[in-house]
C-alpha positions, 0 to 999 in steps of 0.5 A: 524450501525458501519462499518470497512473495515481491508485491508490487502495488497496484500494478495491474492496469488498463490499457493506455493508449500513449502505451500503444494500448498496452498495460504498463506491465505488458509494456514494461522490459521485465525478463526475470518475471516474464522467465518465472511465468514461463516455467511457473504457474500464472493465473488470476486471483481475487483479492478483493471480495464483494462488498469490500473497498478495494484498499490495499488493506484488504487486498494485502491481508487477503494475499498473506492469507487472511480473511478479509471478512474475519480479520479486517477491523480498519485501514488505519489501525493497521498504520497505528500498529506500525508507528507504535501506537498503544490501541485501547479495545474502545479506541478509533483511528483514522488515517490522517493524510496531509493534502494540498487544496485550492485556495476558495475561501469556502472549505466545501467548495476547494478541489482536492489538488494533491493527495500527499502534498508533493510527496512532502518530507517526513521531518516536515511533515512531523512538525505540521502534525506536531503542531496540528495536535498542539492546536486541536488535539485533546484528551478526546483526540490525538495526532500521530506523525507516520512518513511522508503524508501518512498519519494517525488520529487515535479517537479515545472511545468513538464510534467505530464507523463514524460515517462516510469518510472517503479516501484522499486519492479517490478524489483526485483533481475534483471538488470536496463538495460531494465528498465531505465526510457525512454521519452522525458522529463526524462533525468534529471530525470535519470541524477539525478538517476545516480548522487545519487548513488555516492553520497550517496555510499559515504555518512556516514550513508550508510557507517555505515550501510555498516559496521553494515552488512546492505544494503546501500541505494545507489541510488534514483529510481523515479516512480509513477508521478502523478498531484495534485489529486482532491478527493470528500470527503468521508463523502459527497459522502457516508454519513458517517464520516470516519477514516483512520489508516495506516501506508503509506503515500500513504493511508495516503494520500488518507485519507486527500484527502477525508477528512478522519480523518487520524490517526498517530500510534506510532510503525507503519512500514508497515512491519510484525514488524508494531504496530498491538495493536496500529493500531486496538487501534486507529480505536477503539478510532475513533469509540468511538468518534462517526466514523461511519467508519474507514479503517484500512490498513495493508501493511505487506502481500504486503510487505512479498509477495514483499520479497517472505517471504512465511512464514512471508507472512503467520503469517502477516495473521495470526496475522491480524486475531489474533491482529486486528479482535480479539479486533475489533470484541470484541468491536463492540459486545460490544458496541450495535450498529449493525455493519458491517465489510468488509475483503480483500486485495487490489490487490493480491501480489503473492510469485512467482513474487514478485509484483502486479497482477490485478486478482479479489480479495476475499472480505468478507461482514458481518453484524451483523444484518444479520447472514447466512449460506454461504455455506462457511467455510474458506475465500481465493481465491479459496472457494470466486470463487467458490461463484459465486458472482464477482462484476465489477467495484470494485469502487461498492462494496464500496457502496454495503458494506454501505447499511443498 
């Protein structure tokens, strides 16, 4: 038996009334899902439990089968696993986004305009976090460049909850007043927040940007603190060698931490413009080499929802469906094993609020080696209510999906 979950990142929605109030996922042309819910099982699952922030940290640890409440120790560790960072048992991380803010001279009184900085390049913002470390890194504090927006600081020996810190793209359009980080420990945290916007407004690659018409990335923003995470490996837990294809560092991330096999995709973005072809490649190649699962993450719903690009939130399902599950699909038909393949977002991402929920998620299960009659015959959020099946905790489904 093969076995493919495609992740499809914040998917789930609300409905949009420009959607003639539908969600994007009932709006969207997708035949190979709505085919698989019609011969498969579909329901809804519970990916973020209470008292949890519904990130994609958690909500991803809990679809591959672990425990939130046990195995969750921080977003960002995670990231720093992916990017290659050697985590000391008393070290803290951070995730450090590059964020573009209004231009009030008070730093408490800015908005926060873009939560990753128009999408700015990851050879730009290399040399922005290059130069960030060069001007307030120390034996106390480190930067790390990651992709695109995404970075790390390493807090040699801090304090492994260092206050309330709130993550960039809650924030969308509103003023930093009420959201600047508080606590005991985070005054050189903030310091640091504040240093760095007249740093980098002032730094040539913003000002090029700047001149090209482009979002300047004129601040750093810290959130997701974590310790270094200890994960069981995945082939140990659940008997099954394993692939992870994404595009982020945090499912990167947590593929290492497994012991997954984590594969690099040339072209891959996280965003709608991300190397679909290149993506659904590497999870076939994974399978040809003997995989008996792979995982195949893909950002771009998250990141339209974040942006409240309704009709780019539509396509990415749409050319999920048409450039993932296609070859996907085909290649497992043709290659004589029986085979398993598991839909659903992490968490959903609604348009309205431009972040995460914890609502249950759709999830779809088909197995080739057991075809029914669903009673299904489109996959979104209101047909898998209607069900009835809703699985509690999501860490289960993880291993509802691997029985044969």
């Amino acid at each position: 038996m093969k076995y493919a979950v495609v992740l499809c990142d914040g998917m789930a929605d609300r409905p949009v009334p420009e959607l003639n109030n539908m969600t994007p996922m009932q709006a969207a042309n997708k035949p190979n899902m709505d085919y698989l819910a019609s011969k498969g099982e579909v329901g809804l699952v519970k990916t973020v439990g209470a008292g949890l922030k519904p990130g994609s940290d958690v909500a991803n640890l809990s679809v591959l089968g672990y425990d939130p409440a046990i195995y969750y120790s921080g977003r960002s560790p995670l990231e720093a696993a992916s990017i290659g960072i050697d985590l000391k048992p008393d070290d803290v991380t951070l995730r450090c986004n590059l964020v573009t803010l209004s231009d009030e001279p008070n730093y408490e009184d800015k908005t926060m305009v873009d939560y990753c900085a128009g999408d700015i390049s990851t050879p730009e913002a290399e040399e922005l976090i290059k130069y960030i470390d060069e001007k307030l890194g120390s034996d106390k504090f480190k930067f790390y460049a990651g992709v695109s927006y995404r970075h790390c600081l390493v807090w040699a020996k801090g304090e492994p909850h260092p206050g309330v810190l709130t993550p960039p793209h809650d924030i969308s359009d509103r003023k930093i007043t009420d959201y600047i980080p508080k606590g005991d420990y985070i005054a050189e945290l903030y310091d640091m927040m504040k240093k760095s916007y007249d740093l980098l407004m002032e730094h040539p690659v913003n000002k090029k940007r700047i001149a090209e018409g482009k979002r300047p990335a004129n601040s750093i923003w810290l959130w997701g603190e974590g310790t270094k995470p200890k994960l069981d490996s995945f082939k140990g837990k659940f008997g099954k060698s394993a692939s992870m294809i994404s595009a982020v560092d945090l499912l990167k991330g947590i593929g290492k931490c497994a012991e997954m096999n984590v594969c690099q995709v040339e072209g891959a973005t996280a965003y709608i413009d991300t190397n679909f072809d290149g993506k659904v490649q590497a999870a076939i190649d994974e399978l040809k080499k003997g995989q008996d699962f792979v995982y195949i993450h893909i950002e771009a719903p998250d990141e339209c929802g974040h942006r409240a690009e309704i009709q780019n939130k539509k396509l990415a399902i749409e050319i999920i469906d048409e450039k993932i599950l296609t070859p996907l699909i085909a290649y497992l038909k043709d290659c004589g094993d029986d085979y398993s393949v598991m839909i659903l977002p992490d968490h959903p991402t609604p348009i309205c609020l431009k972040t995460h929920t914890s609502d249950p998620v759709p999830f779809l299960i088909y197995r080739s080696n057991d075809e029914k009659n669903s009673g299904v015959s489109t996959f979104c959020e209101e047909t898998a209510e209607k069900t009835g099946l809703y699985i509690e905790p999501g860490c289960t489904l993880m291993n509802r999906f691997l029985a044969e």
